[in-house]
C-alpha positions in Angstrom: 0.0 0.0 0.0 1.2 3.5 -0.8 0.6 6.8 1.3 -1.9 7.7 -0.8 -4.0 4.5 -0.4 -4.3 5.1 3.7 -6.3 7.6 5.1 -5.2 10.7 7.4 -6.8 9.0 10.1 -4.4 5.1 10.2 -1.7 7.4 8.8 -1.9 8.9 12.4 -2.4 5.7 14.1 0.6 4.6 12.6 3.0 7.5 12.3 2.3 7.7 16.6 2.4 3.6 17.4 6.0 3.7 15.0 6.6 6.9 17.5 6.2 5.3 20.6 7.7 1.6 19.0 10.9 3.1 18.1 11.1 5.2 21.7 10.2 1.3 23.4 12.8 -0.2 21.0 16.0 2.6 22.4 15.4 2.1 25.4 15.5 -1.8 25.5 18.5 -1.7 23.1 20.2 0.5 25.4 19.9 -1.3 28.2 20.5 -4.6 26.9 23.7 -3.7 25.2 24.6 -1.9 28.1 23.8 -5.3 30.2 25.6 -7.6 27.7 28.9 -5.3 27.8 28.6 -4.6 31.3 28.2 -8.5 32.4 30.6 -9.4 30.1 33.7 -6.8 30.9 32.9 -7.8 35.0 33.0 -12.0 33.9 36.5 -11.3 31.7 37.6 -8.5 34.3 37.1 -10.8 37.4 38.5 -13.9 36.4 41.7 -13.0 35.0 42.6 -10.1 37.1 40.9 -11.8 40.5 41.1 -15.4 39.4 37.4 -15.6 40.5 35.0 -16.3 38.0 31.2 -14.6 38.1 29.5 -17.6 37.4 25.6 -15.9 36.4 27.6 -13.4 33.9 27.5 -15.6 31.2 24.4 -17.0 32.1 22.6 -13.5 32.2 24.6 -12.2 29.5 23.4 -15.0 27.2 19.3 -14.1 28.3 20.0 -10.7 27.5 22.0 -11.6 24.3 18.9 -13.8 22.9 16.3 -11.2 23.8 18.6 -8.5 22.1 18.3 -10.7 18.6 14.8 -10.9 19.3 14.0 -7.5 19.8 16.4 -6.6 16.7 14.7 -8.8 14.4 11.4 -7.1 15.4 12.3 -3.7 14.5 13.9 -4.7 11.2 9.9 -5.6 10.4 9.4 -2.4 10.4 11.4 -1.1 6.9 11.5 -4.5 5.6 15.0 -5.0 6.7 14.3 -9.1 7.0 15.8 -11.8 5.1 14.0 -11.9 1.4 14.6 -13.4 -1.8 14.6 -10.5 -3.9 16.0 -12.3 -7.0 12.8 -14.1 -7.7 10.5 -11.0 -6.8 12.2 -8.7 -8.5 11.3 -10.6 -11.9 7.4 -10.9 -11.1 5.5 -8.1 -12.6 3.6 -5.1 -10.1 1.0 -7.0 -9.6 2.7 -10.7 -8.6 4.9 -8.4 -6.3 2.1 -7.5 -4.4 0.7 -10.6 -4.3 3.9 -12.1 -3.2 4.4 -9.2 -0.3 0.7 -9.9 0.8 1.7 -13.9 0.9 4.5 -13.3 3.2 3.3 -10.8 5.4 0.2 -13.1 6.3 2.6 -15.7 6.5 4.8 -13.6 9.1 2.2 -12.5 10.8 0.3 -16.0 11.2 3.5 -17.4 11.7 4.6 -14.8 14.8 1.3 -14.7 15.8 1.8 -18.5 16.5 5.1 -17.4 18.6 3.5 -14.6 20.5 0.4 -17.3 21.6 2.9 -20.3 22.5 5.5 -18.4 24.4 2.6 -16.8 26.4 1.8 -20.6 27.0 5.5 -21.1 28.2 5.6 -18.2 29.9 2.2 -19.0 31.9 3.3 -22.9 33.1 6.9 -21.8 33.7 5.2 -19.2 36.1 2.9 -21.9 37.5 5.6 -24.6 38.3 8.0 -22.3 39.3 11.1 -23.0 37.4 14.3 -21.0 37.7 17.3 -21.1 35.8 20.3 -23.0 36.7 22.9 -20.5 37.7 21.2 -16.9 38.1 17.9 -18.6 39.5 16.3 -16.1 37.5 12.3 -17.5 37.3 12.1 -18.8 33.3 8.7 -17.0 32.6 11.2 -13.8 32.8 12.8 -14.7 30.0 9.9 -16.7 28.5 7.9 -13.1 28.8 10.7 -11.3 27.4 10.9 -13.4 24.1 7.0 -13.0 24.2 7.4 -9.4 24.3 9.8 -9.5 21.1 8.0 -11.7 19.1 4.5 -9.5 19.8 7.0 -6.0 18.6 7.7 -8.4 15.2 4.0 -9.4 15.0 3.1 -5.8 15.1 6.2 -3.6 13.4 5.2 -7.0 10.2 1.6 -5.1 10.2 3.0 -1.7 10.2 5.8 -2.4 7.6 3.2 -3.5 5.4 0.9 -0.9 6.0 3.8 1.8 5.4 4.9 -0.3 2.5 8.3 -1.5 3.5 8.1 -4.6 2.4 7.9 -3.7 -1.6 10.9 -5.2 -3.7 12.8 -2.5 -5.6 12.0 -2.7 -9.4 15.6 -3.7 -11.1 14.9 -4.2 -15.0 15.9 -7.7 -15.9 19.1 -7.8 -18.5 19.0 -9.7 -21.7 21.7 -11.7 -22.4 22.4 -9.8 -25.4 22.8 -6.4 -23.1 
């Protein structure tokens, strides 16, 4: 869909949910790189200078290194910055295009919807039984809740891509042989 296709009133709704999206997404990148550097300078920093090794540090570092990916593959929904085979659209016609970017983005969507509905399962009878993690003893519907929350970003920045029209190939005329 182009601009012109959406009216003034979704073109709000979505210029203010991207907003507020991209303010959610600095802040968690911020302070997950800042974690993962952080946990990782103290783990190297204590056990060769201190011979004493941190043992949660790479632990932690690797919860926060997982939701990091997570959370980064969510926003690149947004501009259609996601793996693609542009070879093969880029030799379909307008109209197959646009068939082919509605094909994926339902299958996206149904496919992180999917995500979004079994980690909130994992999350809930992780919370129920009460497991921890081995070293940190960090409760696992923590980090069950925080992959939920980066699959439900994708889920919606997949929606908003499309509707902003990220997700359209770029036209690149095919060459002849003769050319």
């Amino acid at each position: 869909m182009d601009d012109s296709t959406i009216s003034p009133s979704n073109r709000t709704f979505w210029r203010t949910l991207s907003q507020v999206l991209d303010m959610i997404e600095k802040v968690v990148v911020v302070i997950l790189l800042t974690g993962i550097v952080v946990l990782i300078f103290s783990g190297v920093l204590s056990r060769f200078v201190f011979h004493y090794s941190i043992a949660f540090s790479e632990e932690l570092a690797r919860f926060i290194f997982v939701w990091g990916s997570l959370f980064g593959a969510a926003s690149a929904f947004k501009t259609g910055e996601h793996g693609g085979i542009p070879l093969l659209v880029n030799r379909l016609g307008p109209r197959g295009r646009r068939v082919v970017e509605i094909f994926v983005t339902l299958g996206v969507v149904t496919f992180l919807g999917y995500l979004v509905i079994m980690t909130g399962v994992s999350t809930m009878k992780s919370f129920e039984s009460g497991q921890i993690s081995t070293t940190t003893e960090i409760p696992i519907w923590t980090i069950n809740f925080g992959m939920m929350l980066a699959f439900l970003m994708g889920f919606i920045r997949s929606i908003q891509g499309f509707f902003l029209g990220a997700f359209k190939p770029e036209v690149t005329p095919v060459k002849n042989k003769t050319d």
